[in-house]
C-alpha positions, 0 to 999 in steps of 0.5 A: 444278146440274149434274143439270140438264144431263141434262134439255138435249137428252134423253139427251145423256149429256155435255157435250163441251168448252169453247173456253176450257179444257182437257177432262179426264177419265181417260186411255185405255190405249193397246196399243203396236203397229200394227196396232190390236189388241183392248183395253178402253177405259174398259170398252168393247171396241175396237182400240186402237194407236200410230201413229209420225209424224214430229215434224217432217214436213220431217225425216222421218228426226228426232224421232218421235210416237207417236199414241194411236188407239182405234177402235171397230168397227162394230156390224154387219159388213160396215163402210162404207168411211168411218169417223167420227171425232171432234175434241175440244175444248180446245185441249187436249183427247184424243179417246180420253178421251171414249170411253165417253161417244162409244160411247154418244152415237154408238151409231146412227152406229157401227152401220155404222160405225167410230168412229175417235178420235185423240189429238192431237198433244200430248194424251192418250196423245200426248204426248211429252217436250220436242219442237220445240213450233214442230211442235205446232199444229192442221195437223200435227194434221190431217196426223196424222189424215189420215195415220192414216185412209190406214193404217187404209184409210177412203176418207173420214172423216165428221168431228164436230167439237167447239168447238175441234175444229170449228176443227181439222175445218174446218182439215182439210177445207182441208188434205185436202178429198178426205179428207172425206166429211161435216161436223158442227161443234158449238159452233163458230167459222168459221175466218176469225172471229177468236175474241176478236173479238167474244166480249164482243160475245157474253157480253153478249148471252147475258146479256141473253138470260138477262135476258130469260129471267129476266124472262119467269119471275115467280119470276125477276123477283120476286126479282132485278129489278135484277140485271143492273144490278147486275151492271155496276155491281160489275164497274166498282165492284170494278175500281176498288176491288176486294171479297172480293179480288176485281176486277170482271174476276174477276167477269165471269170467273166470270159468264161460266163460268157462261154457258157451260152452262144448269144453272149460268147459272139461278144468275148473278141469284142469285149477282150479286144476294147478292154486291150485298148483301155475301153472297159465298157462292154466288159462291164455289162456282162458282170462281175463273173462267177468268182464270188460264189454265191450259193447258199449252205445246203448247196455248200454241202453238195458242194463241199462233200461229194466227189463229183465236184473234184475240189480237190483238182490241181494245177497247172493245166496249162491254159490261160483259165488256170488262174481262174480255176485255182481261184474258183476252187479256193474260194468253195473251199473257203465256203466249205470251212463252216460247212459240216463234214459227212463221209460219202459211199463210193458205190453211187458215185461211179457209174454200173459196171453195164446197164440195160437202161437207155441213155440218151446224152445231149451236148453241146459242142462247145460247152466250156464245162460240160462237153463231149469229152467228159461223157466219153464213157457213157458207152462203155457202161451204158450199151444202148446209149446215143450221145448227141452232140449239138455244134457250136451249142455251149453249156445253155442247151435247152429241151423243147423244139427239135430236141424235145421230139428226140426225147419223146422218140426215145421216151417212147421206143425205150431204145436209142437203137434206130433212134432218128438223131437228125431231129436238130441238124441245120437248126442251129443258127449262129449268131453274127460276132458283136463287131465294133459300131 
């Protein structure tokens, strides 16, 4: 199913993170000097260096980190003085291990130009062996960027952020908001939006979305016309007495995976509809969900420490993922028992009062865990912003094809006023419901 993700946003190459898990690809080599010298990335030509920051920056003479840095240089010569860079997803995700996929996506944008890719502190090709994990959260990180961005000589940064990225490019427009020249946030939650708040809230939503999706297609509605029903009603039977070794909060998990991209959610009538029959077939090639995190220790410590995570959200939220949700909580906090404690300002954590800086948010319409609603007050503190929303798109965005000629317009006007949204409309192409053979 996933051939179908090719057909989303006509030409976005790859999908680019998830705010629940950890992205992964293949590391990126990393030339061990400063300057950035020439290399090869994932077959693409570019600079690539390490940048030596202190672990701790209140101890400027202790522990060090060597950041993995990757700039693909301009198309054309000269470059403009402000460079683009792009914030990955995760926690947990590198920068660099996207750069094959970044070269093609941002190909309009790196014309004039650079396209600067860091590592976060933590990740990829920076990480680094025991440390002071109190040290290892999304400000350093933007301390990091901003510090790497002032060696390399850009006066500003166009910033892109991705789903948890988009949490760290609004952390650092707070930390250096001089630093900033534009900023794109796809998939993303505001900052002051606690993240676990309302995210049964709205995984329901995205599946009565995918209900009505469903419905409105008559092969769909013949097929499965009670699987939503369904649904509810094997997430409560199966917590009470489990099936398949399997509670009806694993069963959520898994639905809720699906949600997260178009090409997998076209299956969940399907899957929910043979597992009411007793047929567990399909619902075992999507997996195990994403109840068991799996994240490592410096990405515990965002986790565990800063408020966006909102792993302090309780129910009931009156939904069929309420289960789920309580149990995903539990099982981060149960992580965040060996994980040491910091204290976190307030300040970078809520957006300014009212910025100059241009905001362009891309959406998707039926994203489970980051939708519209959540960037609802971007306006409001943020007067020359444009929110974007791509219908029927979920969590799995993507930003190259038509999307990335819309980052370049507003990239290169410096302003959503008058910016030519229509790029994307009509390319969104939804896949058929996976139907009975």
């Amino acid at each position: 199913m996933s051939k179908w993700v090719t057909w989303l946003l006509v030409g976005l190459v790859a999908a680019v993170g998830i705010g629940v898990g950890i992205d992964r690809a293949v590391s990126s080599p990393s030339q061990e000097a400063w300057p950035p010298g020439p290399c090869m990335v994932q077959g693409i030509e570019a600079r690539c260096g390490t940048f030596v920051v202190p672990e701790d920056r209140t101890k400027p003479n202790g522990r060090t980190i060597g950041l993995n840095v990757v700039v693909l240089p301009a198309l054309s010569n000269p470059a403009r003085q402000d460079g683009v860079t792009y914030l990955a997803g995760g926690p947990g995700g590198a920068a660099t291990e996207e750069t094959a996929n970044l070269s093609e996506q941002l190909t309009r944008l790196n014309t004039s130009r650079d396209i600067l890719l860091v590592d976060q502190r933590g990740t990829g090709g920076s990480t680094t062996r025991g440390g002071d994990l109190t040290q290892y959260g999304t400000r350093m990180a933007m301390d990091d960027l901003d510090a790497v961005r002032a060696a390399l000589g850009y006066r500003k940064l166009d910033v892109i952020g991705n789903s948890y990225g988009a949490t760290a490019a609004q952390v650092y427009l707070k930390l250096h908001p001089s630093s900033v020249r534009t900023l794109v946030l796809a998939g993303a939650t505001a900052i002051d939006v606690p993240f676990f708040g309302p995210y049964a809230i709205n995984a329901q939503r995205a599946l009565e979305q995918l209900g009505k999706l469903c419905a409105s297609q008559r092969p769909c509605r013949k097929a499965f016309p009670l699987w939503e029903r369904q649904f509810g009603r094997l997430v409560k039977n199966w917590n009470a007495h489990p099936v398949h070794g399997m509670t009806g909060d694993q069963l959520a998990s898994i639905v809720h995976v699906m949600l997260l991209d178009l090409g997998t959610a076209v299956s969940i009538p399907l899957v929910v509809s043979q597992a009411a029959e007793g047929d567990f077939t399909r619902l075992e090639d999507f997996g195990p969900g994403d109840l068991d995190v799996d994240v490592g220790r410096t990405s515990l410590s965002i986790w565990c420490n800063e408020p966006w995570t909102g792993l302090d959200a309780r129910g009931p939220w009156g939904t069929d993922f309420d289960g789920y949700t309580t149990a995903k909580i539990a099982a981060f906090r149960k992580g965040c028992a060996s994980i040491p404690k910091r204290l976190e300002p307030s300040s970078p954590w809520t957006l300014p009062a009212s910025s100059p800086v241009p905001v362009l948010a891309l959406v998707g319409g039926a994203d489970p865990q980051d939708p519209v609603t959540n960037v609802a007050n971007v306006k409001q503190h943020f007067p020359d912003s444009r929110t974007v929303i791509f219908p029927r798109i979920a969590h799995e965005l993507g930003i190259g094809g038509c999307a990335g000629e819309m980052m370049a317009d507003f990239v290169e006007r410096r302003t959503t006023v008058g910016l030519d949204t229509t790029h994307c409309e009509g390319a969104v192409m939804v896949p058929p419901f996976e139907l009975n053979d």
